[in-house]
DRENDO-1510 file (C-alpha; in Angstrom, 1 decimal, always signed):
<recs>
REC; n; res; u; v; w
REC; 1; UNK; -40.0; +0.9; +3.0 .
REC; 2; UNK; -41.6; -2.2; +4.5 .
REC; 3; UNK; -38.4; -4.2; +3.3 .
REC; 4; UNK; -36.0; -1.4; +5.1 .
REC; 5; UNK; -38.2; -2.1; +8.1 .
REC; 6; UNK; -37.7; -6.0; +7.9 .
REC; 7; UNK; -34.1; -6.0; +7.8 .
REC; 8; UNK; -33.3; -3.7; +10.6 .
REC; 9; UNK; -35.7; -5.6; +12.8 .
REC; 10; UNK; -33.4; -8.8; +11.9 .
REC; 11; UNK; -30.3; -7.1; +12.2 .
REC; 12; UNK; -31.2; -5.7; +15.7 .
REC; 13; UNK; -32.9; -9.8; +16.1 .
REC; 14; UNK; -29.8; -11.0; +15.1 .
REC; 15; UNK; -27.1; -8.3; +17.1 .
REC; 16; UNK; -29.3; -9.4; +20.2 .
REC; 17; UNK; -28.9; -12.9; +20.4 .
REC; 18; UNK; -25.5; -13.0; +18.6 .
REC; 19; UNK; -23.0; -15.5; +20.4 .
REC; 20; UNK; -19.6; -15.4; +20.4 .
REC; 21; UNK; -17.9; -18.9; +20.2 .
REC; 22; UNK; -13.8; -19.7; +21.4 .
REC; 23; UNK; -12.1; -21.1; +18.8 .
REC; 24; UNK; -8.9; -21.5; +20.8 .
REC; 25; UNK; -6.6; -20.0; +17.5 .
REC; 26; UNK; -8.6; -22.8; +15.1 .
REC; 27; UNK; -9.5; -20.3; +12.4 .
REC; 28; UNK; -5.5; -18.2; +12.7 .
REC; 29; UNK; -4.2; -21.9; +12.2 .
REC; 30; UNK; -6.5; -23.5; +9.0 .
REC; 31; UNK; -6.1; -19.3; +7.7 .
REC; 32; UNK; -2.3; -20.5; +7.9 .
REC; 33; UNK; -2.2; -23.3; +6.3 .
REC; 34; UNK; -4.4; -22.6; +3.0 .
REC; 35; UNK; -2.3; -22.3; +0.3 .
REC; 36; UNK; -1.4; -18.8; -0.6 .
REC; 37; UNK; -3.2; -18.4; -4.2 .
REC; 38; UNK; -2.7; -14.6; -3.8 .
REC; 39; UNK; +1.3; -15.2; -3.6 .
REC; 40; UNK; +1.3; -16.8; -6.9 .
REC; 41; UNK; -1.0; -14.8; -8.5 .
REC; 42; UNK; +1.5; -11.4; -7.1 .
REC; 43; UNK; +4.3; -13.2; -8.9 .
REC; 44; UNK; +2.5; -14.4; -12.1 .
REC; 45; UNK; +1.4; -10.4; -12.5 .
REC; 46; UNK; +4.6; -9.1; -11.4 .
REC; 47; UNK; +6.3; -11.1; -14.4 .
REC; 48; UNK; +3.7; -9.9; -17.0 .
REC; 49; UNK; +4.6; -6.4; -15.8 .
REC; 50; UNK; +7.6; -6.8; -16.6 .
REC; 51; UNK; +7.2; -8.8; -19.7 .
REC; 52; UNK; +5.2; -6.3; -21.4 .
REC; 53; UNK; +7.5; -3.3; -19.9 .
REC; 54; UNK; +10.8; -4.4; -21.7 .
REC; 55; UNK; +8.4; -5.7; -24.9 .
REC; 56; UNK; +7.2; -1.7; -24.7 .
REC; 57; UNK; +11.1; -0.5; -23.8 .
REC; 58; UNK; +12.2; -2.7; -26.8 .
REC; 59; UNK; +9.5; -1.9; -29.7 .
REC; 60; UNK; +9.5; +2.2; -29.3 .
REC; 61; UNK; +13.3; +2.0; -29.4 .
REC; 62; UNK; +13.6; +3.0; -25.5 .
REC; 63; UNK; +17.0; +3.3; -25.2 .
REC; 64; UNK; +17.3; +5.8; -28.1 .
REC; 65; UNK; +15.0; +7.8; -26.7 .
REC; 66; UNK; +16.4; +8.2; -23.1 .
REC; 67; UNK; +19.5; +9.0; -24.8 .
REC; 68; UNK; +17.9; +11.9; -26.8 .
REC; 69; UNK; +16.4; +13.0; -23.4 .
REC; 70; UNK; +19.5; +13.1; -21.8 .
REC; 71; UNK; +21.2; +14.6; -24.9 .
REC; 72; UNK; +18.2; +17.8; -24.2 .
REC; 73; UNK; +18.7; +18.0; -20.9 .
REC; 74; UNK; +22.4; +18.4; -20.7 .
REC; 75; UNK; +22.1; +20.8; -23.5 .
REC; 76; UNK; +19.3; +22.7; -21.8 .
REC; 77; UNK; +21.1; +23.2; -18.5 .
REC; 78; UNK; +24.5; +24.2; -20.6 .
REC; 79; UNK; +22.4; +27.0; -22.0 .
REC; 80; UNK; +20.6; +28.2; -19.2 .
REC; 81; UNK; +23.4; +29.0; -17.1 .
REC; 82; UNK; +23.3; +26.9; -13.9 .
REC; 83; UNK; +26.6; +26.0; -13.7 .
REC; 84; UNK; +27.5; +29.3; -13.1 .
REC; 85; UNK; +24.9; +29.6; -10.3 .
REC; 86; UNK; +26.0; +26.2; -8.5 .
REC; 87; UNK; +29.0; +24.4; -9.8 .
REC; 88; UNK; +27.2; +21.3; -8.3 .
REC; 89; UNK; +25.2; +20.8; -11.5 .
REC; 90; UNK; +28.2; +20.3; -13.0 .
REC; 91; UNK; +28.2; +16.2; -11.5 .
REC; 92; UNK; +24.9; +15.9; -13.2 .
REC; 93; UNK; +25.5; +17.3; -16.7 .
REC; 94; UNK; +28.8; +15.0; -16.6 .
REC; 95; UNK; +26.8; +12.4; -15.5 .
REC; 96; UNK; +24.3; +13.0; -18.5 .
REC; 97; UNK; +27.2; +13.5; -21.3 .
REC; 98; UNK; +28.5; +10.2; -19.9 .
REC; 99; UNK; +25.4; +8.2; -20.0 .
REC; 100; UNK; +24.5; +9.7; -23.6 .
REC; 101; UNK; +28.4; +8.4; -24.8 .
REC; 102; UNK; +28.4; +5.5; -23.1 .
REC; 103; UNK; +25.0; +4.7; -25.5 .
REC; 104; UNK; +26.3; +5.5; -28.5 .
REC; 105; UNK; +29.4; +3.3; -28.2 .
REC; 106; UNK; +27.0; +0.5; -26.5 .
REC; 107; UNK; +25.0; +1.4; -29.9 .
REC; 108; UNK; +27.7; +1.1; -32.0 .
REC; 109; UNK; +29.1; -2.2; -30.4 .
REC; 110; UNK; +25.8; -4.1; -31.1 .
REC; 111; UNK; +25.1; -3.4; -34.6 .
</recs>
């Protein structure tokens, strides 16, 4: 209680007789020209991101499983209907077959 006591009577002590001082745009100028560890630290993390994203994408086999998701999906709006309901979905079920052929013959060229 007594140490509560203490430091309000300083902070009111110190808001009291608190100065400001001009610095004319000193501190804006020297905050400029520090060098910017935070840029290089951004960049260093972004590539380790990245890194360990495509080491992940790589080691569960990503690409075969987007294809399988696409491969579902295209079969699960085919047998739901949609197309009948909006012939839009069509574009995106074309899109989906595509994408799913277009892996298996990427698949096939690279082994």
């Amino acid at each position: 209680m007594v140490h509560d006591s203490d430091d309000q009577l300083i902070r009111n002590y110190l808001k009291q007789t608190e100065k400001k001082l001009s610095d004319e745009g000193f501190s804006a100028r020297v905050m400029r020209h520090l060098p910017g560890r935070a840029e290089c630290f951004v960049q260093v993390w972004t590539l380790l991101c990245v890194v360990s994203g495509v080491f992940l994408f790589v080691s569960i086999d990503g690409c075969q499983l987007v294809a399988n998701l696409m491969q579902k999906m295209g079969l699960a709006l085919l047998d739901s209907g949609i197309l009948q309901q909006n012939p839009l979905h069509l574009s995106l079920i074309t899109t989906l077959i595509a994408g799913y052929i277009g892996y298996k013959v990427y698949s096939n060229v690279v082994q």
